[in-house]
C-alpha positions as CSV (number, residue, x, y, z in Angstrom):
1,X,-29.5,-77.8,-6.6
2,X,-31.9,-80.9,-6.6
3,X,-30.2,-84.3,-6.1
4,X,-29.4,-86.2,-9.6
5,X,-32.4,-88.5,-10.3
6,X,-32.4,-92.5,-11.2
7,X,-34.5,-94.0,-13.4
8,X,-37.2,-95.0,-10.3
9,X,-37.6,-90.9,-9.1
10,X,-38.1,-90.2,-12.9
11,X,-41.0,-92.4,-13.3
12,X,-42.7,-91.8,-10.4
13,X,-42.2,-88.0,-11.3
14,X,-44.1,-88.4,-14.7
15,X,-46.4,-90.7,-13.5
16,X,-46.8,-88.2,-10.6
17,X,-48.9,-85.8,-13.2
18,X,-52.7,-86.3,-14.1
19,X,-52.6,-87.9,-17.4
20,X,-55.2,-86.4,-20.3
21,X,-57.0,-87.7,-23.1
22,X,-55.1,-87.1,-26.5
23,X,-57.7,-84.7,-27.9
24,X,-58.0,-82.8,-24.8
25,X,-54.1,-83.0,-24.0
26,X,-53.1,-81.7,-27.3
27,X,-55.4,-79.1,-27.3
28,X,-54.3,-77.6,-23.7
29,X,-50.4,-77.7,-25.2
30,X,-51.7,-76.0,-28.3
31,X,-53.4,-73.3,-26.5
32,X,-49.8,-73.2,-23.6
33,X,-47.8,-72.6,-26.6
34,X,-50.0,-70.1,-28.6
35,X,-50.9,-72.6,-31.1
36,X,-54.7,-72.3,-32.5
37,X,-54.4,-75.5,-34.4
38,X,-54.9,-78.5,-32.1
39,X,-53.8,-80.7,-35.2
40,X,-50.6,-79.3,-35.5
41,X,-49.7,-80.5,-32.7
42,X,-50.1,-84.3,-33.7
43,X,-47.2,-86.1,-32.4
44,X,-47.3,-85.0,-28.8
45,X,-49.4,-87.6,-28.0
46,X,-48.2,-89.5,-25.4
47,X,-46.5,-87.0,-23.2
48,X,-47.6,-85.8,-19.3
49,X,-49.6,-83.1,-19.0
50,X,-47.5,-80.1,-18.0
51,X,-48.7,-78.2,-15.0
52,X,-48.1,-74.9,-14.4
53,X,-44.5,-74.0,-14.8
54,X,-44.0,-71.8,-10.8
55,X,-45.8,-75.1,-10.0
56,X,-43.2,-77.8,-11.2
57,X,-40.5,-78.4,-8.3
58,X,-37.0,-79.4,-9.1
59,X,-37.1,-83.1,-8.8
60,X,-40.2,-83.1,-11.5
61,X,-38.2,-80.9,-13.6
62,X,-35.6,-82.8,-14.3
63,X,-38.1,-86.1,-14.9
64,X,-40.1,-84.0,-17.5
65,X,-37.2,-82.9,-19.1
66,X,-35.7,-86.1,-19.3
67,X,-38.8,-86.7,-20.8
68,X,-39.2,-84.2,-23.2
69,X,-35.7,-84.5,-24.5
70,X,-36.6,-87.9,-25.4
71,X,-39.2,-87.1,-27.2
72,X,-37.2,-83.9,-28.9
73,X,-34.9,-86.6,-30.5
74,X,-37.6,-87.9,-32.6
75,X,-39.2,-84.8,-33.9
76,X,-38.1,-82.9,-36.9
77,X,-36.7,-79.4,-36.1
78,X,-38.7,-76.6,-37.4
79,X,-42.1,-78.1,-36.6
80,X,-44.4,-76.7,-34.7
81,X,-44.0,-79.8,-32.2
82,X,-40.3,-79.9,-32.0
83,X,-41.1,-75.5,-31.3
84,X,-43.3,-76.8,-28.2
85,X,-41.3,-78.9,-26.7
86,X,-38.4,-77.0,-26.8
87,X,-40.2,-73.4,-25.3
88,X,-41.2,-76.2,-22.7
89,X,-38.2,-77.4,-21.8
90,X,-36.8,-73.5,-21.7
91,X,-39.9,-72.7,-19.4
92,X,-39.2,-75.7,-17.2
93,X,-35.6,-75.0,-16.3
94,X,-35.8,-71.0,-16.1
95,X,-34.7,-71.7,-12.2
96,X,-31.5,-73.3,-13.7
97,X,-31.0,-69.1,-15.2
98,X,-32.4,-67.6,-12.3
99,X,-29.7,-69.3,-9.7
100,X,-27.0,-68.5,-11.8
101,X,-27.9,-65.2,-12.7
102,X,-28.0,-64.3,-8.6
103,X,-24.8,-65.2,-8.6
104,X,-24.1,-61.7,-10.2
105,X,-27.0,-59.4,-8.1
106,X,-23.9,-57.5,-7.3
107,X,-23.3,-56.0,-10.6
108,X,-24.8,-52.9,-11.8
109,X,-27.0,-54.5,-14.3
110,X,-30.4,-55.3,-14.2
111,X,-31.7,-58.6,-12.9
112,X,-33.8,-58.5,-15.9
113,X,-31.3,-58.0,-18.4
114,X,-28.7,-60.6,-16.8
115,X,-31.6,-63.3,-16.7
116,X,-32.9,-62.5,-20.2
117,X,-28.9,-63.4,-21.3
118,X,-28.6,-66.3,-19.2
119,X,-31.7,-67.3,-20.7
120,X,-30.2,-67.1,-24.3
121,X,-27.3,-69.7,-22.5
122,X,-30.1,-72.0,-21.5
123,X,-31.4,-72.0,-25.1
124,X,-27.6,-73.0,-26.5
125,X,-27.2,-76.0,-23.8
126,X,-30.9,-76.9,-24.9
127,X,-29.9,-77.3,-28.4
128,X,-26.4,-78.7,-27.7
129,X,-27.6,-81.6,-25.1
130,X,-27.7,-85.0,-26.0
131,X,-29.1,-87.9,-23.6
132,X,-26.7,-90.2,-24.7
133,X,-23.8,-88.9,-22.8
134,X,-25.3,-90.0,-19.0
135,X,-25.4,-86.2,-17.7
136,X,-28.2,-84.7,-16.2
137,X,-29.8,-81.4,-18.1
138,X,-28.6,-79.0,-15.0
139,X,-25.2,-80.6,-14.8
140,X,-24.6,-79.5,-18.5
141,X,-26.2,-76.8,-19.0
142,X,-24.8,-74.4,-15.8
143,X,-21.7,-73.9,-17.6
144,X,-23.1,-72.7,-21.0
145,X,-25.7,-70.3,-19.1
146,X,-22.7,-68.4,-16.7
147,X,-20.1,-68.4,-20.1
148,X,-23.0,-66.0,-21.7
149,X,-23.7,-64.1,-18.6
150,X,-19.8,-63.7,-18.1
151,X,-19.8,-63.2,-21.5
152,X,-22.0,-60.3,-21.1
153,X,-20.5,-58.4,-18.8
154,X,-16.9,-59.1,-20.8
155,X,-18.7,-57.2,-24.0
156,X,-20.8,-54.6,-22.7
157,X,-20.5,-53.7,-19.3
158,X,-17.0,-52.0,-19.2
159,X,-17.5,-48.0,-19.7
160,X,-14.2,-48.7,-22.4
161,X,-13.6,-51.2,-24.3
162,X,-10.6,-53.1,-23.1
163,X,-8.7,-56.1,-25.0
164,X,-10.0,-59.3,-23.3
165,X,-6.3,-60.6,-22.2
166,X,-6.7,-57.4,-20.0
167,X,-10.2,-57.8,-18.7
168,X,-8.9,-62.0,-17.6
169,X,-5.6,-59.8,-15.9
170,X,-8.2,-58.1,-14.0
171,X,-9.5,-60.5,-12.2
172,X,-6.8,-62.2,-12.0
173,X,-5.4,-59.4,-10.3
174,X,-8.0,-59.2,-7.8
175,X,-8.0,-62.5,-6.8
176,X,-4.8,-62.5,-6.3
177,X,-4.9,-59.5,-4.5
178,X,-7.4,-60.5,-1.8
179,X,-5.5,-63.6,-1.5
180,X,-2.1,-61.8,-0.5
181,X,-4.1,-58.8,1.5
182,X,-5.5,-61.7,4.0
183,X,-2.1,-63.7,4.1
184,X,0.1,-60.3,4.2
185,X,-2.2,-58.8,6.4
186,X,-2.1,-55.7,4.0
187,X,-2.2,-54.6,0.3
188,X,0.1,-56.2,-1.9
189,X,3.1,-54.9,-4.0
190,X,3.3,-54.3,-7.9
191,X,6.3,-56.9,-7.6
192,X,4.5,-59.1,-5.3
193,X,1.5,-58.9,-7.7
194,X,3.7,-60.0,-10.5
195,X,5.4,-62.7,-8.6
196,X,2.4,-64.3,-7.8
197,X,0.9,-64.5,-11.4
198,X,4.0,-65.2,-13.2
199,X,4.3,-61.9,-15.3
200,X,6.3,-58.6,-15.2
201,X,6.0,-55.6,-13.3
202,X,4.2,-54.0,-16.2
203,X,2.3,-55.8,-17.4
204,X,0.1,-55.4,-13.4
205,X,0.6,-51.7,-13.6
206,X,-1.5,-52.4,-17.1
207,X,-3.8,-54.5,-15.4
208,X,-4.0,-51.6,-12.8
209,X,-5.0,-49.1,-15.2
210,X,-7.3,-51.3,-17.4
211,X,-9.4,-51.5,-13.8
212,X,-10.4,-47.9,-14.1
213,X,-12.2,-48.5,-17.3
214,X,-14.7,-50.8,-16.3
215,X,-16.5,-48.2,-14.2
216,X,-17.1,-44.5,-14.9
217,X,-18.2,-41.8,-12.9
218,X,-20.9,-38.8,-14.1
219,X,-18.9,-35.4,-14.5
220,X,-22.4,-34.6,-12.8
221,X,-22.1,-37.3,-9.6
222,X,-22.5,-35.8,-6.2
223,X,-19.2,-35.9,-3.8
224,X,-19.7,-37.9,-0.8
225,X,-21.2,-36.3,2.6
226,X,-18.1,-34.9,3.8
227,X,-16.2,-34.0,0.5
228,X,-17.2,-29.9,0.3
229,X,-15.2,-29.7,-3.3
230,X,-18.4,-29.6,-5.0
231,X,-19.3,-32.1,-8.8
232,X,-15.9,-33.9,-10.3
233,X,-16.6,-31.2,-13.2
234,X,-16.1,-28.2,-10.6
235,X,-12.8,-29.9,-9.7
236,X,-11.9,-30.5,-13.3
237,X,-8.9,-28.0,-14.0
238,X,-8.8,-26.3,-17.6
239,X,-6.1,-26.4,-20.2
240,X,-3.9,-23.0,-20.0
241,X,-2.4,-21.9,-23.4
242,X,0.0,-20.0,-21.5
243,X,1.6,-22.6,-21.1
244,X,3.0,-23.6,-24.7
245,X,4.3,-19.7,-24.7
246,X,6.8,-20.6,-21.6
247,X,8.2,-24.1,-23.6
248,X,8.9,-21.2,-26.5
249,X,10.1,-18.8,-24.3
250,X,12.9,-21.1,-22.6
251,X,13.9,-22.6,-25.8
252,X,14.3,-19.3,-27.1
253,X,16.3,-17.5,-24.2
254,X,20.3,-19.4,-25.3
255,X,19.5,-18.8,-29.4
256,X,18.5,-15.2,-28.5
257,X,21.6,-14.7,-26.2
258,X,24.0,-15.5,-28.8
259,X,22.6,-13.1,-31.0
260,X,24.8,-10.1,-32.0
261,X,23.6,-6.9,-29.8
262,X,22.2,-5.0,-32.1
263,X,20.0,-7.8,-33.8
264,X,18.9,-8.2,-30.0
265,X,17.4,-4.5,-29.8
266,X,15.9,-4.9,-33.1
267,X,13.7,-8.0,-31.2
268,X,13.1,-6.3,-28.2
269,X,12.0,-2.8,-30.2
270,X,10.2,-4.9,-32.6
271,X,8.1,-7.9,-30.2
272,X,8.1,-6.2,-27.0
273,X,8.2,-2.2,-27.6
274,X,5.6,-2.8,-30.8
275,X,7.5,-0.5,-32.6
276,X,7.6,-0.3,-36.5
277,X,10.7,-1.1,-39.0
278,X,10.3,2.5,-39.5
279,X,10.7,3.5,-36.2
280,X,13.6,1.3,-35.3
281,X,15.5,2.8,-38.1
282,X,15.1,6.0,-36.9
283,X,15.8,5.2,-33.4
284,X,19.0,3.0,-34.5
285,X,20.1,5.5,-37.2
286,X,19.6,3.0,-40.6
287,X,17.3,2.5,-42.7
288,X,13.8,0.8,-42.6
289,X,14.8,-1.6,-45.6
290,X,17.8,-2.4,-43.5
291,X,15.9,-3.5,-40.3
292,X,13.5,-5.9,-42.5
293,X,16.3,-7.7,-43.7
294,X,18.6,-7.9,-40.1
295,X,15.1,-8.7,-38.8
296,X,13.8,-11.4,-41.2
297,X,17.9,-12.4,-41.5
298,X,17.6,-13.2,-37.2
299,X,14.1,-14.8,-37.3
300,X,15.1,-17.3,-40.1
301,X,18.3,-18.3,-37.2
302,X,16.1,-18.4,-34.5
303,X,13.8,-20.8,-36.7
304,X,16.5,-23.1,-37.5
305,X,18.0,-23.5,-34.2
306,X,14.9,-24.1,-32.4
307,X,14.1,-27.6,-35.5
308,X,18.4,-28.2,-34.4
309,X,17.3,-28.3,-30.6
310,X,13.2,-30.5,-31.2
């Protein structure tokens, strides 16, 4: 980042620039700023001629900015002068967004994107600087331009939406665990986790867990070179029904050994030989009436003591 500027460097950086007539100067800020009315542009008179912006170094930057906030001050917000001079002080500090957004060329989001928010941060310190308070312009404004960016990636990036307090516990947790792998020489403990941040055992294991929704991974993504399992949707298992009958099944096998004996072989003639209540009368020497009751007189105990058991 440039050194800070006294008042000398900033004078000899605006006097630096070619100065223009007013006529001509307002008309070439008119036409930088899309205007096609020279005479809206009336009280810009005065100001250095601004030279092309990927021309403008860092130490003239800050002495047309200086400069341009000045003049900022006095102009009524809404016009189309106070509109020009703040694009131009957007357009002259873009490297201000561009450092701080390669500060996150590791993230899976677009350059583009990431600039275009830290660009919006640039826009807030703009509005919210004052030259009264003695700090340079960059100074100020490098905090406002990373909160959005971080801000950013807090509210869209994660692949589910966490609670903040646990997207702050995740990187709290990895900084504290890189700090404890290098000094422990391997990874870190849940309880050494904990220890070192002040909090429970649980709430890292929560931490833990929120991690795995920042990132998500295609059901389509190809395993690595020497994984021969095939997609993460071949590897996927499937939900098997069968499984709710063995629950019933077990919960089932004391109510149905307490049974009498012959309400027994009514269930097992009835559910598992798929015979009728006709035929189970014949074959147990009563009537078919009689089995519907014994058999609807069992079912309605087996009912009951499998809600006694849940």
């Amino acid at each position: 980042m440039s050194p800070r500027l006294d008042a000398s460097q900033t004078q000899r950086a605006t006097s630096a620039l070619p100065p223009a007539q007013p006529h001509d100067h307002t008309d070439h800020l008119a036409q930088q700023n899309g205007l096609t009315e020279p005479e809206g542009l009336e009280g810009l008179e005065g100001l250095p001629e601004i030279p092309p912006y990927d021309e403008v170094g860092a130490v003239d930057a800050r002495a047309l900015s200086k400069t341009l906030f000045q003049r900022l001050e006095s102009l009524e917000e809404g016009t189309h002068e106070y509109s020009y001079v703040r694009n131009t002080l957007v357009e002259l500090n873009l490297a201000l967004v561009k450092f701080a957004a390669s500060r996150f060329r590791s993230r899976s989001e677009p350059m583009e994107d990431i600039i275009q928010v830290g660009t919006i941060g640039l826009i807030k310190a703009i509005d919210r600087f004052e030259l009264s308070r003695g700090v340079e312009f960059p100074t100020f404004a490098m905090p406002t331009i990373i909160g959005e960016i971080k801000r950013f990636f807090r509210d869209t990036s994660w692949s589910v939406r966490v609670p903040r307090r646990l997207q702050e516990l995740r990187l709290d947790l990895a900084k504290a665990g890189d700090d404890l792998a290098q000094k422990l020489d391997r990874a870190p403990t849940v309880a050494e986790l904990a220890e070192r941040l002040g909090i429970s055992n649980d709430e890292v294991v929560e931490g833990m867990a929120a991690s795995n929704a920042y990132t998500a991974s295609s059901l389509d993504a190809q395993p690595e070179e020497n994984d021969s399992e095939g997609t993460l949707a071949d590897r996927i298992g499937y939900e098997d029904h069968g499984l709710e009958g063995i629950e019933y099944v077990e919960s089932l096998k004391p109510l149905i050994a307490e049974l009498a004996p012959r309400d027994r072989k009514i269930l097992s003639l009835r559910f598992y030989a798929n015979m009728t209540q006709s035929e189970i009368g014949d074959e147990l020497g009563i009537s078919q009436m009689h089995v519907s009751r014994l058999l609807s007189r069992t079912l309605v105990r087996l009912r009951k003591g499998l809600t006694v058991e849940e």
